[in-house]
C-alpha positions as CSV (number, residue, x, y, z in Angstrom):
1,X,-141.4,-269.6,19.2
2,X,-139.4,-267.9,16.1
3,X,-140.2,-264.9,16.7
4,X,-138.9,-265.5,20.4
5,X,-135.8,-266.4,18.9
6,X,-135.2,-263.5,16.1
7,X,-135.8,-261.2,19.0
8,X,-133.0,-262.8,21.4
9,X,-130.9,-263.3,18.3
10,X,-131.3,-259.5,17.6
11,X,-131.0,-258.2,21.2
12,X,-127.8,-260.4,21.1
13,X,-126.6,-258.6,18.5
14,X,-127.5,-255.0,19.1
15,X,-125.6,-256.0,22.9
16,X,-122.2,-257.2,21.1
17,X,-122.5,-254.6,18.9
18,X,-122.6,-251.7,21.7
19,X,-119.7,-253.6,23.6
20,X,-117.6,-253.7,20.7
21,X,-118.5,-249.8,19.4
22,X,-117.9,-248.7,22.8
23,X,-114.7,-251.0,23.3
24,X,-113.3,-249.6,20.3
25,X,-114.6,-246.0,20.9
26,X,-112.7,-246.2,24.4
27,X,-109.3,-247.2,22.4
28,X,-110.1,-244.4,19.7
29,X,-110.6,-241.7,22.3
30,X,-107.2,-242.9,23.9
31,X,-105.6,-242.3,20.7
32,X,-104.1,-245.5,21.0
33,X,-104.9,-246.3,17.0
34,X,-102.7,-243.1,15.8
35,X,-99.8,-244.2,18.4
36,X,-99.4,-247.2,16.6
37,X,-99.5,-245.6,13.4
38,X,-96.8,-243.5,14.6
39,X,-94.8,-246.1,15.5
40,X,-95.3,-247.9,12.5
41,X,-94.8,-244.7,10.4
42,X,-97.4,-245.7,8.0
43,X,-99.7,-242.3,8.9
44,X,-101.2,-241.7,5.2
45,X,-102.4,-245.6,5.7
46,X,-105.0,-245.1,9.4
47,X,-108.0,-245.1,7.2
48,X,-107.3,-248.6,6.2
49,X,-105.5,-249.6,9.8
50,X,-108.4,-248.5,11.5
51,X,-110.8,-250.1,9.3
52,X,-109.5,-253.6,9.3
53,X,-109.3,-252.8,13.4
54,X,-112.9,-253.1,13.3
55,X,-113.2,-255.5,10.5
56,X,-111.3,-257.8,12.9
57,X,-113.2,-257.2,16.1
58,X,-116.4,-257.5,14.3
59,X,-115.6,-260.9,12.9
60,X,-113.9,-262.0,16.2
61,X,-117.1,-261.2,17.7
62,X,-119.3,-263.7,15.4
63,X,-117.2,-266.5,15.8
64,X,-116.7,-266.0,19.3
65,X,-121.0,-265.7,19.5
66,X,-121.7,-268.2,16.9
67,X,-118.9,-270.7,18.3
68,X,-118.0,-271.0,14.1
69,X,-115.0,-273.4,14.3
70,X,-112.0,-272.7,12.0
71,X,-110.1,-276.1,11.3
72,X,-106.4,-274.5,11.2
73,X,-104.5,-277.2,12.8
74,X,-101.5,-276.9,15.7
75,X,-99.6,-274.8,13.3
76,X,-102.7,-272.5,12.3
77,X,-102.9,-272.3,15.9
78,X,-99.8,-271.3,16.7
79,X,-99.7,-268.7,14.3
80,X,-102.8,-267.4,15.3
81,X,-101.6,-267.2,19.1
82,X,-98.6,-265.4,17.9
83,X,-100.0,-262.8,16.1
84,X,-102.6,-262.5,18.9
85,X,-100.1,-261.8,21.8
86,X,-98.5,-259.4,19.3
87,X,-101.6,-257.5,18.9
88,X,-102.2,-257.6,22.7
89,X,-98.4,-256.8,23.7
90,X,-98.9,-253.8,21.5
91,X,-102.1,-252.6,22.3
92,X,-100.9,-252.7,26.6
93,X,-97.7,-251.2,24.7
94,X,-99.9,-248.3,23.7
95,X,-102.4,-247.9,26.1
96,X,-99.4,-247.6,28.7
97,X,-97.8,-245.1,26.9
98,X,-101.2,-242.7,26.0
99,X,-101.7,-242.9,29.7
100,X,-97.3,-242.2,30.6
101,X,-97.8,-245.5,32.8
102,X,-94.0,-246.0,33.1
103,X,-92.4,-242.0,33.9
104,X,-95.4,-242.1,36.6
105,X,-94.3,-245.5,38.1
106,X,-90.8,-244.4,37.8
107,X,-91.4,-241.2,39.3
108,X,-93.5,-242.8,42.3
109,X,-91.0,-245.4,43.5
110,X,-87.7,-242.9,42.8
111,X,-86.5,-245.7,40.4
112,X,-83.7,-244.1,38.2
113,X,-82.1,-246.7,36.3
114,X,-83.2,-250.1,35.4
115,X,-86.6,-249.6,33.6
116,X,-86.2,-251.2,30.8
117,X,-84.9,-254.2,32.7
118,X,-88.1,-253.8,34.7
119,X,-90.6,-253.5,31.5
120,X,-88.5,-256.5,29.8
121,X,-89.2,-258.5,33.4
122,X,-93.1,-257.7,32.6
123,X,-93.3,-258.9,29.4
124,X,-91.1,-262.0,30.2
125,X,-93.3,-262.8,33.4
126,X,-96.8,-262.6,31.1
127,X,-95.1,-264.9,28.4
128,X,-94.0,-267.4,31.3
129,X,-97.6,-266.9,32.6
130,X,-99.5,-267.7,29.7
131,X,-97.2,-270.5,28.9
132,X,-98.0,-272.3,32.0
133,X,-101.7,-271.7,31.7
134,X,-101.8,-273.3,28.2
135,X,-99.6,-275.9,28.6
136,X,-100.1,-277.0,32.2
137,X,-104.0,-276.0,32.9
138,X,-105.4,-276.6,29.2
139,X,-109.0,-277.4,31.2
């Protein structure tokens, strides 16, 4: 029965950790992790950006797979949420601009003026969005 177990526990592992390699290879390959930089300007410093990128995503994946519960409180939580949708905001931030999401949608619908109205509306809808799925759908 154990050595049922060490073998799921390892296959789980070995799967998470293909997920997250090729999850973070995908974002590499973009060159999403040097458009940050750049907009950071902190270029000498993508060694240690890019390792505490997968530092993060390798801890977020055991305590999302070992259910670990980390007693912050409403205000730990509330930070953590921040920084989350910050890290989220910029990532779609990044991934939009590798891939010249908003010249293309421009270009397609002849839209001139009013972009950054209409890229302000996006973010403002997914902040109203997620703040009616937490607060009025918790369940």
């Amino acid at each position: 029965m154990w050595i049922k177990n060490i073998c799921m526990a390892l296959i789980g592992l070995a799967a998470g950790g293909a997920i997250a390699g090729a999850y973070v290879a995908f974002i590499s390959s973009l060159g999403v992790f040097t458009r940050l930089e750049g907009w950071a300007n902190e270029g000498r410093k993508i060694l240690r950006t890019e390792t505490l990128i997968l530092l993060g995503v390798t801890v977020g994946n055991l305590i999302t797979l070992y259910e670990i519960p980390i007693p912050v409180g409403q205000i730990g939580l509330a930070v953590c949420g921040i920084f989350f949708g910050i890290f989220t905001g910029c990532l779609a931030a990044a991934i939009a601009d590798v891939v010249k999401l908003f010249p293309i949608l421009s270009r397609r619908t002849g839209l001139r003026q009013g972009l950054p109205y209409i890229i302000a509306s996006v973010g403002l809808g997914k902040l109203v969005g997620t703040w009616i799925q937490f607060f009025c759908f918790p369940d």
